[in-house]
C-alpha positions in Angstrom: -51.2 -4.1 88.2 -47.8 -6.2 88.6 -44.9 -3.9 89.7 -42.2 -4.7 88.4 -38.9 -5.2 90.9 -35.2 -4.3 89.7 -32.9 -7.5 89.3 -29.6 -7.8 90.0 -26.9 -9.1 87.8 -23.0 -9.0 87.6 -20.6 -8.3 85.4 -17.0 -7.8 85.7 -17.3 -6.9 89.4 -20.1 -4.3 88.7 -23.5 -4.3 89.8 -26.8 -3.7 87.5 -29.8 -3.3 88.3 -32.4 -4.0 85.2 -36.0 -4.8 84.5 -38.1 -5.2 81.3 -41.8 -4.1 80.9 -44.3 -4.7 78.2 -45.7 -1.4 76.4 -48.2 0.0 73.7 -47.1 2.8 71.4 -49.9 4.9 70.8 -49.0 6.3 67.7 -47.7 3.4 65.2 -48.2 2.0 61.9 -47.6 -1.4 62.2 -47.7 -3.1 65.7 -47.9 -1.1 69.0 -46.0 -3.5 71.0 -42.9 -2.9 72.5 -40.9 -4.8 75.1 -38.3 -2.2 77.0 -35.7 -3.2 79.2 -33.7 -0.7 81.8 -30.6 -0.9 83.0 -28.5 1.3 86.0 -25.1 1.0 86.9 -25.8 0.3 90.9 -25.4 4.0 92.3 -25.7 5.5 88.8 -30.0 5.8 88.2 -29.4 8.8 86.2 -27.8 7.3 83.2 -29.7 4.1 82.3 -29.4 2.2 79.3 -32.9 2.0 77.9 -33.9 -0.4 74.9 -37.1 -0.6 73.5 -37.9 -3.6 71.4 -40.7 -2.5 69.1 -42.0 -4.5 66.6 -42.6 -1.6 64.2 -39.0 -1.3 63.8 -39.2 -4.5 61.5 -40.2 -1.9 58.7 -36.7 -0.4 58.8 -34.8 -3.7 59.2 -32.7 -5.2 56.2 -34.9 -8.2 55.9 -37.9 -8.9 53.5 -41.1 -8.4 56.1 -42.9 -10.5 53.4 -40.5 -13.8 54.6 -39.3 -12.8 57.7 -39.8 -10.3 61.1 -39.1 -10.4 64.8 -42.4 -10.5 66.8 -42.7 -9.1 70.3 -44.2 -11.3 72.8 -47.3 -10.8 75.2 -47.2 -8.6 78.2 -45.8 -11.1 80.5 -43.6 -13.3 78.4 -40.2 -10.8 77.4 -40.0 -12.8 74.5 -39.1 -11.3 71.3 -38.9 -14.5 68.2 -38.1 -14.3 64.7 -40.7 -15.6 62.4 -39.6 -16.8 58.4 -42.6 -17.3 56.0 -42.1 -20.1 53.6 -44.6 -20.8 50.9 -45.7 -24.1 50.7 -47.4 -23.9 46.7 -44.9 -24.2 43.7 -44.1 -20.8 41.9 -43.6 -19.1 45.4 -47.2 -18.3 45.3 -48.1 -16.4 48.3 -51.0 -18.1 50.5 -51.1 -20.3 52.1 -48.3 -19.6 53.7 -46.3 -22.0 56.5 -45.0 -19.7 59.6 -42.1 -21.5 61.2 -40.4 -19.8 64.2 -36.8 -20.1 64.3 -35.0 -18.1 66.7 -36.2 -16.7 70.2 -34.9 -14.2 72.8 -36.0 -14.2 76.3 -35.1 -10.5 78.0 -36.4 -12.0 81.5 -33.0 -14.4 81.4 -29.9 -12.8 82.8 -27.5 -13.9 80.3 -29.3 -12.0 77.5 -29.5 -9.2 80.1 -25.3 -9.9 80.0 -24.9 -9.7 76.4 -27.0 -6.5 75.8 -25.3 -4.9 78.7 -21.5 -6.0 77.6 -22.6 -4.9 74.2 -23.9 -1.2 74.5 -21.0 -0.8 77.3 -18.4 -1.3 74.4 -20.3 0.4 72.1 -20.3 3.9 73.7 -22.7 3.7 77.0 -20.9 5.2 79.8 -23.1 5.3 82.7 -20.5 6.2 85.3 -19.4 9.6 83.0 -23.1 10.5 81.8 -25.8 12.0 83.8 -28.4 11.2 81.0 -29.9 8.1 80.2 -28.7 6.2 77.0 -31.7 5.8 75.0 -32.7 3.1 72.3 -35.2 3.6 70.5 -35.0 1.1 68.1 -33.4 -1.9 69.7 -34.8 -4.8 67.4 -31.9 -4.2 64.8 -29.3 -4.8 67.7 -30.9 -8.3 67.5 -29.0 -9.2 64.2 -25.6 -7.6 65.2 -25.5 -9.3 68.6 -24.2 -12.4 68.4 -25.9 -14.3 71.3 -23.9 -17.2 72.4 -26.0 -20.5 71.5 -28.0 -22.1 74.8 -28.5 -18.2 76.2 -31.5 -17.6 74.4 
């Protein structure tokens, strides 16, 4: 089994330390695959920022799972894309249908590591103040809110 090794990455003249791992939910009703991501201030380990990317959460986004839904990639790709379903037949009939994949987030690339950190640091994690970690749970709707500069991806 791969171990996985902390990177290092800087932002505003702090240090972070993060990794991402590919998981399996054992209870779910949709998709048991998640992608989770880790992040420590350097000399702060107890209060990590943890996001977990699962692809059940599409059931609880805004968007119409019948057109559209973010996919989680395989174990050792960190890629999370967004899929849109677009009938083909006149009348919207539903099959066949034409999958076309139109956006894609790598969480091995340190700039998407950069925007999630900057992100949840101005939304309220404050690992130098907490001694718990920041958990997310549900990470895949932060997708659509963060506004990923284009060429990061």
């Amino acid at each position: 089994m791969k171990k996985n090794i902390l990177r290092k990455i800087k932002i505003d003249n702090e240090t972070y330390l993060w990794k991402r791992l590919h998981l399996h939910l054992t209870n779910y009703e949709y998709s048991k695959c998640v992608e989770k991501v880790v992040i420590y201030l350097e000399g702060h380990k107890k209060s990590p920022l943890q996001l977990s990317f699962r692809e059940e959460d599409n059931l609880t986004l805004k968007s119409d799972i019948e057109k559209e839904k973010w996919r989680v990639g395989y174990p050792d790709d960190g890629v999370i894309w967004l899929y849109k379903y677009e009938s083909p037949l006149p009348n919207n009939k539903p099959y066949p249908v034409n999958e076309q994949q139109t956006v894609d987030i790598n969480l091995n690339r340190p700039a998407v590591i950069a925007e999630l950190i900057r992100y949840f640091l101005h939304k309220d994690w404050k690992p130098k103040e907490s001694t718990r970690p920041y958990i997310i749970e549900n990470a895949l709707r932060f997708l659509e809110i963060i506004a990923l500069p284009k060429g990061i991806t």
